[in-house]
N, C-alpha and C positions, 0 to 999 in steps of 0.2 A: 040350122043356123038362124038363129032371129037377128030380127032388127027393129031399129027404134026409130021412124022418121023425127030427124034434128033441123030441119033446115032447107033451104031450096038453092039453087043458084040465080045470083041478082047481076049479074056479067061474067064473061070470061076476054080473057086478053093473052089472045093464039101466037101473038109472038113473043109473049114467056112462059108462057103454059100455063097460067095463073088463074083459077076461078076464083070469084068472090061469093063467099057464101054467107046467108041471111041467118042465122041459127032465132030457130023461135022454142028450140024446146032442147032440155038436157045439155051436156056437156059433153065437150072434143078434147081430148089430152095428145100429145106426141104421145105415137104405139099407135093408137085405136086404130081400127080398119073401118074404113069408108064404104059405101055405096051409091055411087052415082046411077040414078036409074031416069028416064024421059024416053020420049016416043024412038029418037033413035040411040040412047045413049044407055049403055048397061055394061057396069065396070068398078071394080072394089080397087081400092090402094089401100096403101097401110101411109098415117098422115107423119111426115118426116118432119117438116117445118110449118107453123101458122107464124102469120102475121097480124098486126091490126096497128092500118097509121103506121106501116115502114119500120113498129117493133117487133122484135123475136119476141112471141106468147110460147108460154106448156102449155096452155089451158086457155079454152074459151067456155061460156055459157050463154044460157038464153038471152036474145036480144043484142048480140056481138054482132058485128057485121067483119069477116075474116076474109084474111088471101090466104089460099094452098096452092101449092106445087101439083099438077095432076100431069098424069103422064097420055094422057088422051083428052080429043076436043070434047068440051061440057056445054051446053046451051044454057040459056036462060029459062027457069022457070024450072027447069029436070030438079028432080028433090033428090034431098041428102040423109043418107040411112047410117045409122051406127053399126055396127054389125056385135052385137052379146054373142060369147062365149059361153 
């Protein structure tokens, strides 16, 4: 399984389960599978909804700043993996 580091987490907000992610490299589509990895944090989803600014996005790219749905707590700083097929 590869991955493509895309990005880091810049907050998350635990009572809606929402990280904000920094994307500084490549692109995120609804589908793609995630990886959250940080000292205590290690955990794939598959991304159902982004937002940016309170819009529905398909698609983000480098230099977006996104909310996603995660289903477990993300800290700040833990970086954001693509996961290639």
């Amino acid at each position: 399984m590869k991955e493509q580091e895309i990005g880091y987490i810049s907050n998350y907000f635990g009572n809606i389960e929402v990280a904000i992610i920094e994307m500084t490299k490549g692109t995120l589509e609804a589908g793609d599978t995630v990886h959250f990895k940080g000292k205590t944090t290690d955990f794939t989803t598959t991304v159902s909804s982004m937002q940016i600014e309170h819009e529905q996005v398909e698609k983000v790219k480098k230099n977006d700043s996104l909310g996603l749905k995660v289903s477990e707590k993300v800290r700040k700083t833990d970086k954001v993996f693509k996961v290639i097929d």
